[in-house]
BADO-317589 format. One record per residue (C-alpha): residue number from 1; x, y, z. Coordinates in nm, 2 decimals. Example, Ala and Ser with C-alpha at 12.3 -4.5 7.8 and 13.67 -1.06 7.14 Angstrom:
REM residues 2
<1,<1.23,-0.45,0.78>>
<2,<1.37,-0.11,0.71>>
REM end
This chain:
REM residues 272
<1,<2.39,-7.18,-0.69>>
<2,<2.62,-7.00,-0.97>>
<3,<2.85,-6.77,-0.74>>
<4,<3.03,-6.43,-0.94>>
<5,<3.28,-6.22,-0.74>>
<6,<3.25,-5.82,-0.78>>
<7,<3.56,-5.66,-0.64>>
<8,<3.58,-5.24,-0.69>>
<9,<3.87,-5.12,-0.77>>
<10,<3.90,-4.73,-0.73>>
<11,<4.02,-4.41,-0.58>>
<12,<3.81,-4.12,-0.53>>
<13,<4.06,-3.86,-0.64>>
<14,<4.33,-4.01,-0.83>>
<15,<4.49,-4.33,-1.02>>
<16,<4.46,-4.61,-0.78>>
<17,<4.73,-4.60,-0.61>>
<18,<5.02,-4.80,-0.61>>
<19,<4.97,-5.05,-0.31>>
<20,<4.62,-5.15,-0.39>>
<21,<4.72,-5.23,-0.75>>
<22,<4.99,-5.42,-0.62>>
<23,<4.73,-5.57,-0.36>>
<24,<4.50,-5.65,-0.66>>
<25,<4.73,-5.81,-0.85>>
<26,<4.77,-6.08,-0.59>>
<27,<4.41,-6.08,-0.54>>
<28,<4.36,-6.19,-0.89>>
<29,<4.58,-6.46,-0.91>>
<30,<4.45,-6.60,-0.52>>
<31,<4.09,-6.61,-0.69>>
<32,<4.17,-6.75,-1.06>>
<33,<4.31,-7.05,-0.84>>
<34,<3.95,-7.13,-0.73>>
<35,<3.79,-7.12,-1.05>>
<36,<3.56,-6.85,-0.98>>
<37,<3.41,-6.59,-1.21>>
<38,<3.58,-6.21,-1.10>>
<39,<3.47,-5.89,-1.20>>
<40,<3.66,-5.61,-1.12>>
<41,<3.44,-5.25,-1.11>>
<42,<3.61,-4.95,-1.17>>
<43,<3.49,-4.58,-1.26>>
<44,<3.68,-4.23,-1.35>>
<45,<3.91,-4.12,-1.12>>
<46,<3.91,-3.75,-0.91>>
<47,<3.51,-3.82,-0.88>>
<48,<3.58,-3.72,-0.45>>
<49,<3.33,-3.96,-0.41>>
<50,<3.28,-4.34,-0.27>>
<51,<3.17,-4.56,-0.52>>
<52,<3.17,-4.87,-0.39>>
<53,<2.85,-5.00,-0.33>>
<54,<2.71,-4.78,-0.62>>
<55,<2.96,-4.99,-0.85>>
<56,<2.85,-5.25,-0.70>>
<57,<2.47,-5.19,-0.72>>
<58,<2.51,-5.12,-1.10>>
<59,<2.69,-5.43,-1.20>>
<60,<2.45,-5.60,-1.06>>
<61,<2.17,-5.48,-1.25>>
<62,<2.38,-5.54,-1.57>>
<63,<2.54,-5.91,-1.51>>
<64,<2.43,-6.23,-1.70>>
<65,<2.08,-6.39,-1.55>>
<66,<2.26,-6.74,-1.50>>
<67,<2.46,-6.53,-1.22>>
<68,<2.15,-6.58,-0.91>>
<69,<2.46,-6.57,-0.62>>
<70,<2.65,-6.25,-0.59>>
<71,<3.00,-6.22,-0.38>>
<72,<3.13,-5.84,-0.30>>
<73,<3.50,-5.85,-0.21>>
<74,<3.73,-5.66,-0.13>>
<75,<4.10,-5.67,-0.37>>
<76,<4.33,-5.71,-0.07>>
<77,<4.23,-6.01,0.09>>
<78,<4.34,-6.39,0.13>>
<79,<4.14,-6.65,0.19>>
<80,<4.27,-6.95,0.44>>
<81,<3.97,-7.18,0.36>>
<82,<4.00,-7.31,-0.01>>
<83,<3.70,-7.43,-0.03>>
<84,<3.52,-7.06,0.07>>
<85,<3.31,-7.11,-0.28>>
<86,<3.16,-7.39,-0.17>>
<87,<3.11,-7.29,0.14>>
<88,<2.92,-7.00,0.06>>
<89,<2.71,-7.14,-0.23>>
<90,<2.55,-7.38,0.03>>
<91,<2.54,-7.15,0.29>>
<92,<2.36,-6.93,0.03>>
<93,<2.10,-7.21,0.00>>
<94,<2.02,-7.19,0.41>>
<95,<2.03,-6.81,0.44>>
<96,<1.95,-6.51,0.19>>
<97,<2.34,-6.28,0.28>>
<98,<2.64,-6.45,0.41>>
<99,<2.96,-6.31,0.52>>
<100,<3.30,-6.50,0.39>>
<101,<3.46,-6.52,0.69>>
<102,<3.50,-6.64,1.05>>
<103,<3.81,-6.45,1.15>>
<104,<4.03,-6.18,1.02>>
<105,<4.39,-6.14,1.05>>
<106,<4.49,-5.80,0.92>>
<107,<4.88,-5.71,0.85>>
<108,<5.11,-5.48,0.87>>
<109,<5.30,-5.34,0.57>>
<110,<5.56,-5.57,0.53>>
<111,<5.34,-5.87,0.59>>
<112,<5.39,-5.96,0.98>>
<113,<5.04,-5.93,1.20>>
<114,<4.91,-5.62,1.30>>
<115,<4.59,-5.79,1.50>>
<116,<4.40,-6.08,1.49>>
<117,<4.26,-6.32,1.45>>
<118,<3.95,-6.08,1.51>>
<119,<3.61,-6.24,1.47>>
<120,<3.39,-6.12,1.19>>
<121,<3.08,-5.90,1.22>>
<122,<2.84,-6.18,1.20>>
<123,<3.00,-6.43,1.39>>
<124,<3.01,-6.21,1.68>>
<125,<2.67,-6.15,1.63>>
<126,<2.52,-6.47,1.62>>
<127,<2.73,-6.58,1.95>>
<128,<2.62,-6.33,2.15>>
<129,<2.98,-6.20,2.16>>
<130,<2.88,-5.88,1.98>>
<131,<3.02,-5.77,1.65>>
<132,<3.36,-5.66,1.60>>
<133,<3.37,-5.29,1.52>>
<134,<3.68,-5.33,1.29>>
<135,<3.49,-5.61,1.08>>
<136,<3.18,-5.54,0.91>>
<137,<3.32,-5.57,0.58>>
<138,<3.60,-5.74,0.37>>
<139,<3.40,-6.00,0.19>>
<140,<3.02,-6.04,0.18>>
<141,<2.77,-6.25,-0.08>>
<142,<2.40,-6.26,-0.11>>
<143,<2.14,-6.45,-0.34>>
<144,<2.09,-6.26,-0.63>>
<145,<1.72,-6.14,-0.56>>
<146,<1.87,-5.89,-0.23>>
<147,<1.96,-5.67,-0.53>>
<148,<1.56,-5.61,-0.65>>
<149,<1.49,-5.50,-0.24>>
<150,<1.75,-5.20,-0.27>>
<151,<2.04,-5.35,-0.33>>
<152,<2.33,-5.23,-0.11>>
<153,<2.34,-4.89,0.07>>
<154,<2.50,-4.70,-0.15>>
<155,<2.50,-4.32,-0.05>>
<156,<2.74,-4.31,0.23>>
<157,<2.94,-4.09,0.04>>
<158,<3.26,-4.12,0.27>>
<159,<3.26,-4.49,0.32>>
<160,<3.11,-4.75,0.53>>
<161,<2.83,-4.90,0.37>>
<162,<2.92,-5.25,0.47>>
<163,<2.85,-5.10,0.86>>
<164,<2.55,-4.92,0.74>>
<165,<2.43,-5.30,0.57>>
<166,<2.53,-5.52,0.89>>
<167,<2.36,-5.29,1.15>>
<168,<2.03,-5.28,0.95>>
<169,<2.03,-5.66,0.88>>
<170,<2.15,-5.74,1.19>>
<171,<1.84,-5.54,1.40>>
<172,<2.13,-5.35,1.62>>
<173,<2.10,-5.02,1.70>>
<174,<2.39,-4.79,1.49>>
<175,<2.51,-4.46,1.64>>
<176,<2.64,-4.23,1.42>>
<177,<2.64,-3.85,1.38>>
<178,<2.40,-3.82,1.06>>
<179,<2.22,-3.56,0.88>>
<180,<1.84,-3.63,0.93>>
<181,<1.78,-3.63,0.58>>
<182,<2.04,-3.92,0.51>>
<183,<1.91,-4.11,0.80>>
<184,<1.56,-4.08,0.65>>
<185,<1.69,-4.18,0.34>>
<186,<1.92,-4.50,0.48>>
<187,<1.61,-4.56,0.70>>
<188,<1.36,-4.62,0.36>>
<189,<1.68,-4.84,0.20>>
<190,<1.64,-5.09,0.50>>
<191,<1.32,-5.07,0.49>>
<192,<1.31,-5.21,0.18>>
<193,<1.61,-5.45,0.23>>
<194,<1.50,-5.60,0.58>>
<195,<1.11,-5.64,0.38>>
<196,<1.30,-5.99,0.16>>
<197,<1.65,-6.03,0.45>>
<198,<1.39,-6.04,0.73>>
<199,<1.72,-6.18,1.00>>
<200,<1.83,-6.40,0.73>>
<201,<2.22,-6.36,0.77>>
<202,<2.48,-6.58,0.88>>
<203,<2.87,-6.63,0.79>>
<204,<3.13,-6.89,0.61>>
<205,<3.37,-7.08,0.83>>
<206,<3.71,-6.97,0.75>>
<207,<4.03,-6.78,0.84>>
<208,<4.10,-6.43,0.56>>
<209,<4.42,-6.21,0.59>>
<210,<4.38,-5.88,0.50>>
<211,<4.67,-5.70,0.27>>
<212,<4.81,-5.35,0.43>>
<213,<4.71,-4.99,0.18>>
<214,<4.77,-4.71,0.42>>
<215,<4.78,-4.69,0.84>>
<216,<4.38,-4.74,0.95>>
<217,<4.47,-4.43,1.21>>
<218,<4.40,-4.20,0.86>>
<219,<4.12,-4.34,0.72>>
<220,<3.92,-4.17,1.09>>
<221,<3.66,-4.46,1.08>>
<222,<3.45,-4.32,1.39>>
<223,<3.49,-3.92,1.27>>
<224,<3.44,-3.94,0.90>>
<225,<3.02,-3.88,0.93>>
<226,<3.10,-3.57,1.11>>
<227,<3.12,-3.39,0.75>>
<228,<2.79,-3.55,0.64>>
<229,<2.63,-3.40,0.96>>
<230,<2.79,-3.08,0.97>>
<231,<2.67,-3.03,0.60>>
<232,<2.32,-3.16,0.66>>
<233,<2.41,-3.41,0.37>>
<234,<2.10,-3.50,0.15>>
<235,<2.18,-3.81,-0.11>>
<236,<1.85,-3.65,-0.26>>
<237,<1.89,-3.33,-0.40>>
<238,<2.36,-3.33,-0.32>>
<239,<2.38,-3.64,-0.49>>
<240,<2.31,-3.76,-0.91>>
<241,<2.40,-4.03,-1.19>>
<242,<2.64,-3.95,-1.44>>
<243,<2.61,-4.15,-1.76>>
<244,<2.82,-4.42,-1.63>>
<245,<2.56,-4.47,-1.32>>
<246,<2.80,-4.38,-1.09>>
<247,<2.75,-4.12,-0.86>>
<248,<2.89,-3.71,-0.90>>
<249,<2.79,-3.44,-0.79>>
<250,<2.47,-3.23,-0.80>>
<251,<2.51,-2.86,-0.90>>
<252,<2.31,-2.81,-0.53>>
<253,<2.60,-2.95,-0.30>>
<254,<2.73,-2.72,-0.09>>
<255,<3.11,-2.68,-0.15>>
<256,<3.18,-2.70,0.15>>
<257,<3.08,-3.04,0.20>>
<258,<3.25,-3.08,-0.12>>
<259,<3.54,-2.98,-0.03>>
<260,<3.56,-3.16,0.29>>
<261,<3.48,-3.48,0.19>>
<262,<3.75,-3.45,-0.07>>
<263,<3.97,-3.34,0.22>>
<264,<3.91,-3.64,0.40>>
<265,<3.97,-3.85,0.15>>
<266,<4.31,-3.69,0.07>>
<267,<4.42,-3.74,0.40>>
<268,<4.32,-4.10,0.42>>
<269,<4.67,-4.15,0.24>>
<270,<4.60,-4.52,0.14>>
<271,<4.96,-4.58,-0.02>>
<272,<5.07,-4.54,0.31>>
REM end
């Protein structure tokens, strides 16, 4: 398989900030030393949106046909195993999405441990130990053709799509507050996704460190949907495309919700 990374590289309200550049930096110079194909997705800043998957989603559509295996990763991560690329390409032959990772060690801001080794989503899964809340996400790839059955979930607006992916490939149950019309909308994405993933999932052996931007306490991981529900958030009619095909918007989004979701991700703080 021909394996291309796609790492976003944003901030919903202003210039990325400092850490995360510095974060990216590194992450750049970890993955030119394995050779592999990075793109790096970024939109305008102060959009109070998250982009992520959306970026992701449109790159996609736009990348070279030669590209048929597709990496999402996060730019603050180091990978232990060297030979990850590998790995995953022939993973990618056995199952249709594959998470990079085995275990996560996630560090404090000047480098020493903050926890971990914590097992990832999958791996958890698969042994029966259930999933690790705190890892659904970090580093993911999937053959190509995931990305004509929906792509990712893009329209959780405040974050979390990797959860919103795992649960719904996974079959597990996900309880979060949620606006009925969103959940009928994620509910017609998986749908569509679980029609080609059908179970297929598994995970790379290997060891990832994740690079500090910002105390996890502020980014309120198990609150944050409360403002989606409290709205009664519709990525129908609160949601459009700008030009770019990135996400803004709609001229019938309440400000409220507007405001509060920018709110949120003001006080997410993620230069610490």
């Amino acid at each position: 398989m021909n394996l291309v990374v796609l790492s976003p590289l944003f901030s919903p309200l202003q210039a990325v900030p400092d850490r995360i550049q510095e974060n990216c930096r590194k992450f750049a110079n970890h993955m030119d030393s394995f050779g592999v194909p990075v793109h790096y997705l970024d939109c305008e800043p102060d959009t109070g949106l998250w982009q992520k998957e959306r970026l992701i989603n449109h790159a996609v559509a736009n990348l070279p046909a030669k590209y048929d295996a597709i990496a999402w990763i996060d730019a603050d991560l180091t990978f232990m195993n060297e030979q990850w690329v590998l790995f995953t390409e022939a993973n990618l032959q056995q199952r249709k999405v594959v998470q990079l990772f085995s275990d996560v060690i996630r560090l404090e801001s000047n480098g020493s441990i903050q926890d971990g080794p914590r097992k990832s989503a999958v791996r958890g899964w698969l042994d029966r130990s259930g999933p690790d809340p705190a890892s659904p996400g970090y580093a993911w790839a999937a053959r190509r053709e995931l990305f004509d059955h929906g792509g990712l979930y893009d329209a959780d607006i405040v974050g979390g799509g990797d959860s919103a992916a795992f649960h719904g490939w996974a079959g597990r149950s996900w309880n979060r507050p949620i606006a009925p019309a969103q959940q009928s909308h994620y509910e017609e994405w998986l749908r569509r996704s679980n029609a080609y993933v059908q179970g297929s999932i598994g995970y790379v052996d290997g060891l990832i460190l994740h690079h500090w931007h910002g105390d996890i306490k502020n980014r309120q991981y198990n609150t944050r949907y409360n403002i989606l529900q409290k709205h009664g958030f519709d990525p129908l009619t609160h949601l459009r495309l700008d030009p770019a095909g990135h996400w803004t918007w709609s001229a019938a989004a309440p400000v409220g919700l507007v405001n509060d979701v920018r709110e949120y991700f003001r006080a997410r703080r993620d230069d610490g």
